[in-house]
C-alpha positions in Angstrom: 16.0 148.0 -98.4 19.1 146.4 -99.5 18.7 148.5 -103.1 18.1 152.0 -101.8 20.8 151.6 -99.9 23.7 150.3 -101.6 22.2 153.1 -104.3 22.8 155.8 -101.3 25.9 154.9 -100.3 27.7 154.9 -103.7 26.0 158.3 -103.6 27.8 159.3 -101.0 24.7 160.1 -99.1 26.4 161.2 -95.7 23.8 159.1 -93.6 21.1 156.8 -94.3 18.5 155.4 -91.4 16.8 152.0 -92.0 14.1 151.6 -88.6 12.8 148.5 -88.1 9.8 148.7 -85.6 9.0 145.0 -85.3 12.5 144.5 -83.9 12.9 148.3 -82.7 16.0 149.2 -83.7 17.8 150.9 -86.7 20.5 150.7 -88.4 22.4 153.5 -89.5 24.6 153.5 -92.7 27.5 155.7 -94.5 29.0 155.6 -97.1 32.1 153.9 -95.8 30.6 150.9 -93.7 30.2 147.4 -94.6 27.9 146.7 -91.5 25.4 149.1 -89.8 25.5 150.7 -86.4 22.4 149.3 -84.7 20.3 151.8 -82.3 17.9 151.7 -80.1 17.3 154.1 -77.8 17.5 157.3 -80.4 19.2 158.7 -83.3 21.4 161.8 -83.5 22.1 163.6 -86.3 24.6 166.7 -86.1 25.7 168.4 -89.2 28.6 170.9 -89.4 26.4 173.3 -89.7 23.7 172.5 -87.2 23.3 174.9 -84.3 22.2 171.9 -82.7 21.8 168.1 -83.6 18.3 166.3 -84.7 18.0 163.7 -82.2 15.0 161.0 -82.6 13.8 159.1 -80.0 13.3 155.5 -81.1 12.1 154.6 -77.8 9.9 156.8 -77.4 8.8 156.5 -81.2 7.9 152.9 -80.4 6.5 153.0 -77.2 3.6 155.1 -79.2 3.2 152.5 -81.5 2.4 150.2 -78.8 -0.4 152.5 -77.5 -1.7 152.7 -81.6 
């Protein structure tokens, strides 16, 4: 975890997600932050170019795994 993304961010990889679904969250990295933004409820992701933004829905992602 730590690896892949230290490797992404000198990258420059514009975003990187790390979810954690024992303690249902994730964290969400650029290439410009020392400490991740920690979600829980969902994930957006909107590119300039988008017509629209990818959103993920953690909570809803998890509460599946629950019925698994």
């Amino acid at each position: 975890r730590f690896t892949k993304r230290t490797l992404y961010q000198e990258r420059r990889v514009e975003l990187y997600w790390a979810i954690d679904p024992e303690q249902r969250h994730a964290e969400a990295w650029t290439p410009e932050t020392d400490l991740p933004v920690v979600e829980r409820e969902r994930l957006v992701w909107a590119p300039s170019d988008a017509h629209e933004p990818f959103v993920f829905d953690l909570t809803a992602r998890f509460a599946r795994l629950d019925a698994e």
